[in-house]
N, CA, C and O atoms as CSV, one atom per row, in Angstrom:
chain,resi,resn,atom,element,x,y,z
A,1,UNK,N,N,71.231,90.688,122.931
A,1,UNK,CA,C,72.623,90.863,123.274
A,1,UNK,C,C,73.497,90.191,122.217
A,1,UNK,O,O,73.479,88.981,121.988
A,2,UNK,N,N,74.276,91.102,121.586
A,2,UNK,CA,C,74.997,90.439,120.767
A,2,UNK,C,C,76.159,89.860,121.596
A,2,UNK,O,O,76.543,90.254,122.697
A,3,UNK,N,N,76.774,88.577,120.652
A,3,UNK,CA,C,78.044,87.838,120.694
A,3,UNK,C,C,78.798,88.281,119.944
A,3,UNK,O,O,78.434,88.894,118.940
A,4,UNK,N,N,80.246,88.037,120.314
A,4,UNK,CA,C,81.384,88.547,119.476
A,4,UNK,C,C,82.412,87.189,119.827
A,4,UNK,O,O,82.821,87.142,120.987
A,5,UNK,N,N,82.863,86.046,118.851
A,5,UNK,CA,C,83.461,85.652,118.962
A,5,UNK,C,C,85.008,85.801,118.760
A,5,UNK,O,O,85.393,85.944,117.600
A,6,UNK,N,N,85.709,85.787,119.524
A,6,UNK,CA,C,87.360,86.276,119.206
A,6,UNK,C,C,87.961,85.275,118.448
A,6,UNK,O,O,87.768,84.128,118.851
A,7,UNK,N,N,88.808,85.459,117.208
A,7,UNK,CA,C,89.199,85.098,116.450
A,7,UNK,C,C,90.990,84.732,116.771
A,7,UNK,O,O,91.847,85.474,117.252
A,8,UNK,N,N,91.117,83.074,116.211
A,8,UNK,CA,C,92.034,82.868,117.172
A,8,UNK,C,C,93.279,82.659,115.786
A,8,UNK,O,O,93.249,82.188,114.649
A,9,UNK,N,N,94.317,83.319,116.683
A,9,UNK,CA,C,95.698,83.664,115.655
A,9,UNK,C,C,96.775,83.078,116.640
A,9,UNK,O,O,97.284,83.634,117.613
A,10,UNK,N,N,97.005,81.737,116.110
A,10,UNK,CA,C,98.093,80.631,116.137
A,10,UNK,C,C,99.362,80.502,115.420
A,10,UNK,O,O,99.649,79.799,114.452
A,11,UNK,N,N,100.157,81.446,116.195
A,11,UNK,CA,C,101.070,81.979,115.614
A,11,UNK,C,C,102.030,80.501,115.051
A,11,UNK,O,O,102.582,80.661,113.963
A,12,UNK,N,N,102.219,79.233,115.681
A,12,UNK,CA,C,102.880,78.344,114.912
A,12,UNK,C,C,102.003,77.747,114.173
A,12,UNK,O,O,102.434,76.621,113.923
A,13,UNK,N,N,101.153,77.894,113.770
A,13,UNK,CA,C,100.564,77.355,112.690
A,13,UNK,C,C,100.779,78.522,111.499
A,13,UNK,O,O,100.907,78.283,110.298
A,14,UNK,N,N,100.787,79.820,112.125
A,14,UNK,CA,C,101.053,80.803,110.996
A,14,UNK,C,C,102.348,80.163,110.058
A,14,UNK,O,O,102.527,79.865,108.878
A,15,UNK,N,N,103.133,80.144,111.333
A,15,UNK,CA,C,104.929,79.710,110.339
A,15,UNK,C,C,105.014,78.998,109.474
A,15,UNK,O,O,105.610,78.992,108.397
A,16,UNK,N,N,104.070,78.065,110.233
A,16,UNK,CA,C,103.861,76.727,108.984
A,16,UNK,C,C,103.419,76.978,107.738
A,16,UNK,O,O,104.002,76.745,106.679
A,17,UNK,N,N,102.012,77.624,107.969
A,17,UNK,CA,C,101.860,78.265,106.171
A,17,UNK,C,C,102.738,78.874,105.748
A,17,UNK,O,O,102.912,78.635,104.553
A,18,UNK,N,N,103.395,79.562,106.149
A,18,UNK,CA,C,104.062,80.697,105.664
A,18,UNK,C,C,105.229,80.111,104.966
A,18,UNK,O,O,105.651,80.392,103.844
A,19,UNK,N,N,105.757,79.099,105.969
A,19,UNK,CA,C,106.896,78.021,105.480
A,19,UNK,C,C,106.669,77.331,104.012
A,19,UNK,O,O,107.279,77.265,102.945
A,20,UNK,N,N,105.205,76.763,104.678
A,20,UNK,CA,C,104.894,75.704,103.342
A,20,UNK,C,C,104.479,76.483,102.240
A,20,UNK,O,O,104.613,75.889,101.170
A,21,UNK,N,N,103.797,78.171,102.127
A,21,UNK,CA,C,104.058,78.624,100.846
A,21,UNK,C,C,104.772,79.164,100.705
A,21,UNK,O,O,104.583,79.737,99.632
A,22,UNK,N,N,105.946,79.544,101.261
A,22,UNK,CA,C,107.319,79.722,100.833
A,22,UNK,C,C,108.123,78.643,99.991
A,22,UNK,O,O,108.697,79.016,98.968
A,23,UNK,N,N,108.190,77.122,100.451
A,23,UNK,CA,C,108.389,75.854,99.820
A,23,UNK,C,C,109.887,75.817,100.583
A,23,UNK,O,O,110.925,75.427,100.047
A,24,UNK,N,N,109.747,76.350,102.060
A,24,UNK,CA,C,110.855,76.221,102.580
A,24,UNK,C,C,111.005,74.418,103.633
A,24,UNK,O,O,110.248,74.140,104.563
A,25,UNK,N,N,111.454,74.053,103.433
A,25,UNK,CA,C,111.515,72.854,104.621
A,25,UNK,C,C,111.768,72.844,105.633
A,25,UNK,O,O,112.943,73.161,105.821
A,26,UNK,N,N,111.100,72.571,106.684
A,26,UNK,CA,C,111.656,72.602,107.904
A,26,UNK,C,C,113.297,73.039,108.687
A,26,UNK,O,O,113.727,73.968,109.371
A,27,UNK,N,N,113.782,71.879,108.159
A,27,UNK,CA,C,115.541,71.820,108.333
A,27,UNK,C,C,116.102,72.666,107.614
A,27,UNK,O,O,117.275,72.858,107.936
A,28,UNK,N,N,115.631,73.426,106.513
A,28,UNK,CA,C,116.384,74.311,106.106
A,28,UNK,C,C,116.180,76.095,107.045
A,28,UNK,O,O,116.937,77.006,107.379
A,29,UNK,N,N,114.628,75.778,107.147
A,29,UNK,CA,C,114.684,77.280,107.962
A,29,UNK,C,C,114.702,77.199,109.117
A,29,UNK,O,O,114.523,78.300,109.638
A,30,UNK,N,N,114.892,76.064,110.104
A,30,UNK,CA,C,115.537,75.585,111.214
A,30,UNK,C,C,117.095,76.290,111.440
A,30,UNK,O,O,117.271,76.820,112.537
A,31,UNK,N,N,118.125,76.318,110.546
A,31,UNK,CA,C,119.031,76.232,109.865
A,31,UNK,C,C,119.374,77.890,109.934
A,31,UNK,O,O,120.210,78.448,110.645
A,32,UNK,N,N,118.738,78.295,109.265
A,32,UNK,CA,C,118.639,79.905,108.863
A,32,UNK,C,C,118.226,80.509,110.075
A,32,UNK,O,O,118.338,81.718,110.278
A,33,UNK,N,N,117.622,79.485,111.106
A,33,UNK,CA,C,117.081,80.604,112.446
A,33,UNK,C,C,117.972,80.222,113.757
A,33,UNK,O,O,117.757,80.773,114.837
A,34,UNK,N,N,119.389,78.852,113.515
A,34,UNK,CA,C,120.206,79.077,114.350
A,34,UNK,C,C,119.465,77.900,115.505
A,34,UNK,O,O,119.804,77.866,116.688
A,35,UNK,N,N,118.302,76.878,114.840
A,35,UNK,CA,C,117.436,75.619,115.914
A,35,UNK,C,C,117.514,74.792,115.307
A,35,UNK,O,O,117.654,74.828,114.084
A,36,UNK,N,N,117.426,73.557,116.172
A,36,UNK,CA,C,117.473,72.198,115.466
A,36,UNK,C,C,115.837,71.955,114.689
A,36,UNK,O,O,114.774,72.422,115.098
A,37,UNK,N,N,116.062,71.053,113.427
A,37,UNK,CA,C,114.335,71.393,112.875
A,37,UNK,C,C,113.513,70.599,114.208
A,37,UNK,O,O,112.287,70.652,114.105
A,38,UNK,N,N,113.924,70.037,115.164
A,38,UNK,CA,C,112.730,69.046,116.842
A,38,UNK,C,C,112.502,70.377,116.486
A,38,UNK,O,O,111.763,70.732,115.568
A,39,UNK,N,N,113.498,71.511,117.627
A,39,UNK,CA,C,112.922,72.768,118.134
A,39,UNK,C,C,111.703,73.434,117.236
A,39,UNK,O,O,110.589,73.786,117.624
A,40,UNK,N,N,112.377,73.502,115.674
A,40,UNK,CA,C,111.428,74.242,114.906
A,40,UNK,C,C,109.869,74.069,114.914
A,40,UNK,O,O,108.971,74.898,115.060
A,41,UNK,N,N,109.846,72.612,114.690
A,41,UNK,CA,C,108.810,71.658,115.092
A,41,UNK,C,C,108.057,71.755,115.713
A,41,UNK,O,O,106.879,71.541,115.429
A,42,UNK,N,N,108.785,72.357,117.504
A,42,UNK,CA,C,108.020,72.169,118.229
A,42,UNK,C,C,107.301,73.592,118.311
A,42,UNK,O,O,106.236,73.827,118.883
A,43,UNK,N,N,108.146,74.528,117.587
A,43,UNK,CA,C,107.432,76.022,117.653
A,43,UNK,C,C,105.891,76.176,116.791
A,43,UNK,O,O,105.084,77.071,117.041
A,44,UNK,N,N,105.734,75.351,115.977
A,44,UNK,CA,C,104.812,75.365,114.760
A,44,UNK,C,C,104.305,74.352,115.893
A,44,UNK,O,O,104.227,73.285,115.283
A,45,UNK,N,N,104.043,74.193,116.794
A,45,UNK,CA,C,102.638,73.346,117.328
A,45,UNK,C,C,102.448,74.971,118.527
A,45,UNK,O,O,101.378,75.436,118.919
A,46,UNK,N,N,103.524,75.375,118.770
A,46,UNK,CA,C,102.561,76.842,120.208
A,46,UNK,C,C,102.033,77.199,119.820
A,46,UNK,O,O,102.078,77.190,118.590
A,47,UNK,N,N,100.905,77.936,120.593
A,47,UNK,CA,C,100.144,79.041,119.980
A,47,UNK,C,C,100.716,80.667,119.934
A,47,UNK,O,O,100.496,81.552,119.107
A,48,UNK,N,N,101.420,80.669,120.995
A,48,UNK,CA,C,102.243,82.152,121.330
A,48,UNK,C,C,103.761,81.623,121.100
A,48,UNK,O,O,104.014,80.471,121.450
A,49,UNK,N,N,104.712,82.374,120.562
A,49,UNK,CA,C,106.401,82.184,121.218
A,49,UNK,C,C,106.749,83.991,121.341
A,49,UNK,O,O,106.137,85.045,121.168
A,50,UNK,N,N,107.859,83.624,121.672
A,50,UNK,CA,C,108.703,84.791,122.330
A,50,UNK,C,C,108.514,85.553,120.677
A,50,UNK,O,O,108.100,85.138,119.594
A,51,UNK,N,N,109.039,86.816,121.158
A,51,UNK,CA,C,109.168,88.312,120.018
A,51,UNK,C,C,110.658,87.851,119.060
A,51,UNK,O,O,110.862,87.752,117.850
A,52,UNK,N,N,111.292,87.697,119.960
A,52,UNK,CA,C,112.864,87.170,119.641
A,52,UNK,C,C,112.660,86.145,118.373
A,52,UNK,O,O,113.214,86.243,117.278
A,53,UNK,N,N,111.886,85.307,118.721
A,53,UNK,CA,C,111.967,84.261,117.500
A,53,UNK,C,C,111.034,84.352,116.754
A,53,UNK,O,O,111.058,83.424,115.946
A,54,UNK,N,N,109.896,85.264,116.559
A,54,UNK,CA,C,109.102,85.466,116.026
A,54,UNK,C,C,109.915,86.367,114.590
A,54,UNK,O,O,109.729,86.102,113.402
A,55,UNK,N,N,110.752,87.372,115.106
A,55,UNK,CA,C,111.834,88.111,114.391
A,55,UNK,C,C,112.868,87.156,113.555
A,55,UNK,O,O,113.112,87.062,112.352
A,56,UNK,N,N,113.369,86.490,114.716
A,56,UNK,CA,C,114.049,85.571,113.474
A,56,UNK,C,C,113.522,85.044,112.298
A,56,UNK,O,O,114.119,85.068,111.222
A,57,UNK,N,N,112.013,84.395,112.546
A,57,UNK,CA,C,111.688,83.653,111.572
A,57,UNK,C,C,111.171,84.223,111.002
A,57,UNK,O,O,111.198,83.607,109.936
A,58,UNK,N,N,110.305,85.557,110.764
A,58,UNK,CA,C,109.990,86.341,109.721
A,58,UNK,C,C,110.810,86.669,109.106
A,58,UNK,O,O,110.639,86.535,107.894
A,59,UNK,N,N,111.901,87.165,109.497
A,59,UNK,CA,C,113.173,87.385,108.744
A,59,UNK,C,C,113.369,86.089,107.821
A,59,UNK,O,O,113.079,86.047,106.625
A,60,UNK,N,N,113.797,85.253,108.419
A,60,UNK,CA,C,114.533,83.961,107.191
A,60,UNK,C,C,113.201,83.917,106.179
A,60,UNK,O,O,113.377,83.510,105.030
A,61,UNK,N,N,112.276,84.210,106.478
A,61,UNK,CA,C,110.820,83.350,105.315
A,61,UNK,C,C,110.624,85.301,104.688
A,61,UNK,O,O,109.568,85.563,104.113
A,62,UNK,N,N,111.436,86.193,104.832
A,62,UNK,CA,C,111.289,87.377,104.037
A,62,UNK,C,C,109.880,87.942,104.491
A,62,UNK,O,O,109.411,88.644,103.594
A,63,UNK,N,N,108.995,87.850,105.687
A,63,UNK,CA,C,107.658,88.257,105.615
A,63,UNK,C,C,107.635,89.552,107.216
A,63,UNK,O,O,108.500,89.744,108.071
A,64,UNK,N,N,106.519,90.065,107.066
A,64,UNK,CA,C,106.945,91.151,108.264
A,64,UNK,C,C,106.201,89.939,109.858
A,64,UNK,O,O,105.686,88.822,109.830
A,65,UNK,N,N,106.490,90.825,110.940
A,65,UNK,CA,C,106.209,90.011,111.886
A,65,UNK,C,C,104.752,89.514,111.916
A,65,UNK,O,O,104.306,88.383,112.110
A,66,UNK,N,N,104.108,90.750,111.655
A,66,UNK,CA,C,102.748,90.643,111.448
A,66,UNK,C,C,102.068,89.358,110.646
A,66,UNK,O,O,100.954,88.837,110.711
A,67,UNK,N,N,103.225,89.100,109.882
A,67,UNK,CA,C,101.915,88.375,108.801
A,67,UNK,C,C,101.836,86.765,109.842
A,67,UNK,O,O,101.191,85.749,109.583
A,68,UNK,N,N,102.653,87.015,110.920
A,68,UNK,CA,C,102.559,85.443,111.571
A,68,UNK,C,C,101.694,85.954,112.795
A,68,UNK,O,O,100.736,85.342,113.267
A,69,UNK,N,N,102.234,87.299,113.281
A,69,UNK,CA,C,100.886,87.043,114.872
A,69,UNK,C,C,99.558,87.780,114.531
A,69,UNK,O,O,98.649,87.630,115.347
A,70,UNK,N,N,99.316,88.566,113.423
A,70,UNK,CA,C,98.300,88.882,113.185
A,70,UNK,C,C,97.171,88.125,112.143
A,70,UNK,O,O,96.009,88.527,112.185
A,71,UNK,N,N,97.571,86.939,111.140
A,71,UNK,CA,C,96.875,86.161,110.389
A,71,UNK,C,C,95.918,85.164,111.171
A,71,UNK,O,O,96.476,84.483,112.030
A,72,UNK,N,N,94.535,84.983,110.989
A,72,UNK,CA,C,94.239,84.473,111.807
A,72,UNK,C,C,93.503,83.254,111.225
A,72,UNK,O,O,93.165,83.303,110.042
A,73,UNK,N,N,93.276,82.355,111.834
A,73,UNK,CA,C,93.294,80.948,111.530
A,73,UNK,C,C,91.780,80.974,110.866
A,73,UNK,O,O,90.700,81.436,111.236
A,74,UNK,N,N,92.302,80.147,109.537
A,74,UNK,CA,C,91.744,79.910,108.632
A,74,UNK,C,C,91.493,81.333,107.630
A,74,UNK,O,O,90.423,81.705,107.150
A,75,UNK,N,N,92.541,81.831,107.525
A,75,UNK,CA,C,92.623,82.988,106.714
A,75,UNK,C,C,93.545,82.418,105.637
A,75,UNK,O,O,94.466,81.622,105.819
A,76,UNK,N,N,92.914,83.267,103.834
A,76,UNK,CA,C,93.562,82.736,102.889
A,76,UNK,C,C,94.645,83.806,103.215
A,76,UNK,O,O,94.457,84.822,103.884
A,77,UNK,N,N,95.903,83.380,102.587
A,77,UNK,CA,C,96.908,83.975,102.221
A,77,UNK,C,C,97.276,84.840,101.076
A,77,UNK,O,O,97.898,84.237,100.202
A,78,UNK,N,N,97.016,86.319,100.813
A,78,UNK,CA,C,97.075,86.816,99.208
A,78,UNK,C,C,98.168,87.619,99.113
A,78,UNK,O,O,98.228,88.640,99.797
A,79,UNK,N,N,99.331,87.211,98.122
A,79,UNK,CA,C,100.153,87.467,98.030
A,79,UNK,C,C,100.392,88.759,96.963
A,79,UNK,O,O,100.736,88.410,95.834
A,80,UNK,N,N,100.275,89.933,97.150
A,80,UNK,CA,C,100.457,90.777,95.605
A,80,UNK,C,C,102.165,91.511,95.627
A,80,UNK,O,O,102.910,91.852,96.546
A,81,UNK,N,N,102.256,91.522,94.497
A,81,UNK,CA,C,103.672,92.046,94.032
A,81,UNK,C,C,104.311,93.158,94.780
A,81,UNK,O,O,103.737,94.213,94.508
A,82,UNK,N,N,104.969,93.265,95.348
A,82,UNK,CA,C,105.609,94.766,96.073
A,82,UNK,C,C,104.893,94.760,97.274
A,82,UNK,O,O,104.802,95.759,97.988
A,83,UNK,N,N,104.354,93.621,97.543
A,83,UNK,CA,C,103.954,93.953,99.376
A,83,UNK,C,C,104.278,94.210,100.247
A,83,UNK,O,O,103.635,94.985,100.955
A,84,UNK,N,N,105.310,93.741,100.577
A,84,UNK,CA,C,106.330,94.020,101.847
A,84,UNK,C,C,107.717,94.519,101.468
A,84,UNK,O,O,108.165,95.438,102.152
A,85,UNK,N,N,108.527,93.997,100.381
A,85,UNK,CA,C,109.774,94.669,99.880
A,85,UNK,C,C,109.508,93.823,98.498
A,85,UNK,O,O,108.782,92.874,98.200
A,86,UNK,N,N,110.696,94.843,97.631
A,86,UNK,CA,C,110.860,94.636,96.278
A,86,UNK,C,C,111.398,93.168,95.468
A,86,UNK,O,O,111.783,93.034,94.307
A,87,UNK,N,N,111.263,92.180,96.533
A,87,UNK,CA,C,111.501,90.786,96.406
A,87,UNK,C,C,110.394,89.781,96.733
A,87,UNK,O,O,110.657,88.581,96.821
A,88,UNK,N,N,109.050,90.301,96.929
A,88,UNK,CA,C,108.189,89.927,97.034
A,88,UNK,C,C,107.330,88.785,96.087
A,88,UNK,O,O,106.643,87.866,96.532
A,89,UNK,N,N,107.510,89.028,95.032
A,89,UNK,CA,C,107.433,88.377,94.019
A,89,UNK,C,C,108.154,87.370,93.218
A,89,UNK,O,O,109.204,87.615,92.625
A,90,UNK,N,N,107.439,86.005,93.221
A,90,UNK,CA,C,107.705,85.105,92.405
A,90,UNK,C,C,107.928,84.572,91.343
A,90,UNK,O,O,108.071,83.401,90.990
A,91,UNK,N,N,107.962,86.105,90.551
A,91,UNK,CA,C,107.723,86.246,88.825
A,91,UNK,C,C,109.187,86.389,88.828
A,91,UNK,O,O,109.897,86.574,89.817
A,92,UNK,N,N,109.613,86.264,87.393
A,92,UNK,CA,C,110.804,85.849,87.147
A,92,UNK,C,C,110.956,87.397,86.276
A,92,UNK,O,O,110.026,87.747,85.549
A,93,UNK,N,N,111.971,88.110,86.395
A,93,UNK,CA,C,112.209,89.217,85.843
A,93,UNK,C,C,113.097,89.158,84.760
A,93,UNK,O,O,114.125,88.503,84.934
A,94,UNK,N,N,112.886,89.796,83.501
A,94,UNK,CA,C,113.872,89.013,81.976
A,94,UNK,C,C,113.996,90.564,81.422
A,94,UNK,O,O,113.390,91.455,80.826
A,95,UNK,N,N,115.522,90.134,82.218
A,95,UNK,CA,C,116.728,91.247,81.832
A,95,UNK,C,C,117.534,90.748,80.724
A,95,UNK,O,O,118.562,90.144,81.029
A,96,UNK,N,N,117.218,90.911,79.369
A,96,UNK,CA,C,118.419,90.487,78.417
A,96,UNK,C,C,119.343,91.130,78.956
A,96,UNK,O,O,119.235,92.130,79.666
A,97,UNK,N,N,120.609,90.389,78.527
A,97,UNK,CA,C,121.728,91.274,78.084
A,97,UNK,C,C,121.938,91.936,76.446
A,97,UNK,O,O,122.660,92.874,76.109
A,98,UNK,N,N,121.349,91.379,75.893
A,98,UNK,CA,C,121.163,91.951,74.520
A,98,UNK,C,C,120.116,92.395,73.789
A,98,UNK,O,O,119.070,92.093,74.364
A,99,UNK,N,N,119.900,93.076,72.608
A,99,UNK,CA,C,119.020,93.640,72.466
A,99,UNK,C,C,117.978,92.695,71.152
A,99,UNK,O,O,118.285,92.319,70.021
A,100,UNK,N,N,117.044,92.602,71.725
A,100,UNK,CA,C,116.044,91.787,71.162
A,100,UNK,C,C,115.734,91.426,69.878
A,100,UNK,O,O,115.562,90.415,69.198
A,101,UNK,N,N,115.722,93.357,69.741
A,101,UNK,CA,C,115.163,93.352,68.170
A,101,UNK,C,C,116.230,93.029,67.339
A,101,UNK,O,O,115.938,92.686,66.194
A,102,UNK,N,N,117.790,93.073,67.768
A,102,UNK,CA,C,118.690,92.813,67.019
A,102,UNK,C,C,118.846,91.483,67.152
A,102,UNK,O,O,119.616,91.166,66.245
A,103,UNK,N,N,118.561,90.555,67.748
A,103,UNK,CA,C,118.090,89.489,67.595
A,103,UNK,C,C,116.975,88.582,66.080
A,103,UNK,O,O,117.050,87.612,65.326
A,104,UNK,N,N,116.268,89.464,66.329
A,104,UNK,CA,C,114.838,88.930,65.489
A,104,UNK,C,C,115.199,89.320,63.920
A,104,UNK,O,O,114.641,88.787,62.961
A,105,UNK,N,N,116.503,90.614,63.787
A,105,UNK,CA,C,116.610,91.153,62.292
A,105,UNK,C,C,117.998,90.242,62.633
A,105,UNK,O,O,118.692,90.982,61.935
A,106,UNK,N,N,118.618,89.610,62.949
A,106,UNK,CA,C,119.719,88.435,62.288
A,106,UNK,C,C,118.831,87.457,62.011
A,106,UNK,O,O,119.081,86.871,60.957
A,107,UNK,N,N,117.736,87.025,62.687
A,107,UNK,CA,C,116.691,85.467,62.185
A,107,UNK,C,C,116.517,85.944,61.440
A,107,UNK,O,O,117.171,85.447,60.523
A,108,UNK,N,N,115.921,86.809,61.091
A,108,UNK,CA,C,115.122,87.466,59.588
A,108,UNK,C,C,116.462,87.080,58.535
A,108,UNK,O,O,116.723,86.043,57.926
A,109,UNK,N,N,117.046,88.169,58.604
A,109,UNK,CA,C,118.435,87.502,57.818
A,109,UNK,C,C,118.411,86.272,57.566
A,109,UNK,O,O,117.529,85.881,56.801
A,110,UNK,N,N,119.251,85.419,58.060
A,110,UNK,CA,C,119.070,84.103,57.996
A,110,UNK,C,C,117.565,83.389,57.212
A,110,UNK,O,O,117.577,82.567,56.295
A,111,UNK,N,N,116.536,83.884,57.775
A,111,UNK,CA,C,115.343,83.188,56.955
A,111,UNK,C,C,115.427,83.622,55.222
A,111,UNK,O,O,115.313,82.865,54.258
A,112,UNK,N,N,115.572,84.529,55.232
A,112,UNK,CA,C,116.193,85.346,53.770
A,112,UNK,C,C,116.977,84.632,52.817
A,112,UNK,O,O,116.826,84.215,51.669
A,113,UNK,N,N,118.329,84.638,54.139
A,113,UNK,CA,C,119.175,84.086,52.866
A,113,UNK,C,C,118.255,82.332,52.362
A,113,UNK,O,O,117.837,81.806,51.330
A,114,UNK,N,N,118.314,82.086,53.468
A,114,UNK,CA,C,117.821,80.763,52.907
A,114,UNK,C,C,116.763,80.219,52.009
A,114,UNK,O,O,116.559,79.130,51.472
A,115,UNK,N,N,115.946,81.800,52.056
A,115,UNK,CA,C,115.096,82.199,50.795
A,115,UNK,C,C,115.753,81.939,49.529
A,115,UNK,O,O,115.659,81.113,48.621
A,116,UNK,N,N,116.563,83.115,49.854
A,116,UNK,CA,C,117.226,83.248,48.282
A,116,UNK,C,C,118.025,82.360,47.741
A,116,UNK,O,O,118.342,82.442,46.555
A,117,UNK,N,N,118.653,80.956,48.896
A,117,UNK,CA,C,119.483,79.955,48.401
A,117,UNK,C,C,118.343,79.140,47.926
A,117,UNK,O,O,118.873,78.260,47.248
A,118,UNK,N,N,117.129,78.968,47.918
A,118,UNK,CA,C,115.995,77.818,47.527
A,118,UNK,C,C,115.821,78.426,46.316
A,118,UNK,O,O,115.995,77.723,45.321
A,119,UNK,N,N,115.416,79.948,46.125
A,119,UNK,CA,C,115.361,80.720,45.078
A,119,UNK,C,C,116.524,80.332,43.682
A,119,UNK,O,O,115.969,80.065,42.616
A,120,UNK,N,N,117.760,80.313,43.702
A,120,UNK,CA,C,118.901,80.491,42.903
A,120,UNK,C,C,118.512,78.403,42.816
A,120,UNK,O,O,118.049,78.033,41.737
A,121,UNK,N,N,118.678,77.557,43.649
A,121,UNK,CA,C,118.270,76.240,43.126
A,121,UNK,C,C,117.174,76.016,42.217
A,121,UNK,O,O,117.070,75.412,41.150
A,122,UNK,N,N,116.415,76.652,42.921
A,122,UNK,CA,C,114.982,76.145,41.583
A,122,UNK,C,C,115.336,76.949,40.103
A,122,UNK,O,O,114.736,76.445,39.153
A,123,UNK,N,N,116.103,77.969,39.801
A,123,UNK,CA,C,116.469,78.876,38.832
A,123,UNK,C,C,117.168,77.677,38.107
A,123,UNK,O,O,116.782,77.286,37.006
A,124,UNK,N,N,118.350,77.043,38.869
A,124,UNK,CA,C,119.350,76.109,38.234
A,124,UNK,C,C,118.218,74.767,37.604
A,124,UNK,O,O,118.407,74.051,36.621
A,125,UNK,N,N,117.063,74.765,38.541
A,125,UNK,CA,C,116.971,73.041,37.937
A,125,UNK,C,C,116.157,73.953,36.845
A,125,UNK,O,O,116.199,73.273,35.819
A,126,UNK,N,N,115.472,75.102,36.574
A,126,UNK,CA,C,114.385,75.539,35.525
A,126,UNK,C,C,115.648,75.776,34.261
A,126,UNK,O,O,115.235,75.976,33.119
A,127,UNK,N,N,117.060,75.748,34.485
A,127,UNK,CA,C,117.661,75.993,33.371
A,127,UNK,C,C,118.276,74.734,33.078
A,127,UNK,O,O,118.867,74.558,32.013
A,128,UNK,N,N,118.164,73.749,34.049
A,128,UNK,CA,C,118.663,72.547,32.942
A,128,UNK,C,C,117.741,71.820,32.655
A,128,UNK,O,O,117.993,70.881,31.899
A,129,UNK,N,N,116.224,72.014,33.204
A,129,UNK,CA,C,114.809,71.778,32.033
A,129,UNK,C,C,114.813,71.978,30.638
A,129,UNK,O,O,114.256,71.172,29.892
A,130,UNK,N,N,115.593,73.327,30.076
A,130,UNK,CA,C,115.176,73.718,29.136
A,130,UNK,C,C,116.336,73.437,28.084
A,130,UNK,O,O,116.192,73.760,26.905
C-alpha cells in the first residue's frame, strides 16, 4: 500500500519569502497593504488568511496569488524574465539617449588629435636637435 504524503503550503511563510526576495521590509509592505507591520507580522506566522489579503499582498510584492498559496514549503524560488508581467525582472535595461557609436568616433577623435599634438612636438624637438 502506497503512502502519499501531502505537501504543506504555508501561505505566511510564503509572504515572507516572497517579501524577503523582493528586499521589501516589513513596514514598508505593511504600508502598501493599508496594516500595521504587528498585523503584517502576524499574517506571516498563519498558515491560511482570507482571499482579500492574499490579493492585496500579491499585488504590493508584484507576484500572482498563486505564487503564495500554491508554493510549497521548502520549495526553491526560480525567478525567469517575463514571468508574470513585463516588470519581472531585475536586470537593469540601458536605453541611451544617444547614439553610441557617435560617442566612440568623438573618443577616437580626441585620441587622434592628441596623436597628432605628440606627433608635431617630437617634430619640433627633432628640429632643434639639428
Amino acid at each position: 500500500m502506497e503512502e502519499t504524503a501531502a505537501k504543506k503550503c504555508n501561505q505566511g511563510a510564503n509572504i515572507r519569502r516572497w517579501r524577503e526576495w523582493r528586499n521589501v521590509k516589513q513596514e514598508v509592505l505593511a504600508e502598501q497593504i493599508g496594516v500595521s507591520q504587528a498585523t503584517l507580522s502576524g499574517y506571516e506566522k498563519r498558515d491560511k488568511l482570507e482571499q482579500e489579503t492574499l490579493d492585496k499582498i500579491a499585488k504590493a510584492l508584484g507576484i500572482p496569488v498563486e505564487a503564495i498559496t500554491e508554493l510549497e514549503q521548502g520549495s526553491a524560488i526560480n525567478i525567469f524574465s517575463g514571468t508574470w508581467n513585463d516588470h519581472a525582472s531585475n536586470s537593469v535595461n540601458y536605453n541611451p539617449t544617444f547614439n553610441p557609436i557617435d560617442k566612440i568616433a568623438e573618443l577616437y577623435e580626441r585620441l587622434l588629435q592628441s596623436e597628432r599634438e605628440k606627433v608635431e612636438m617630437l617634430r619640433e624637438i627633432l628640429k632643434e636637435k639639428k
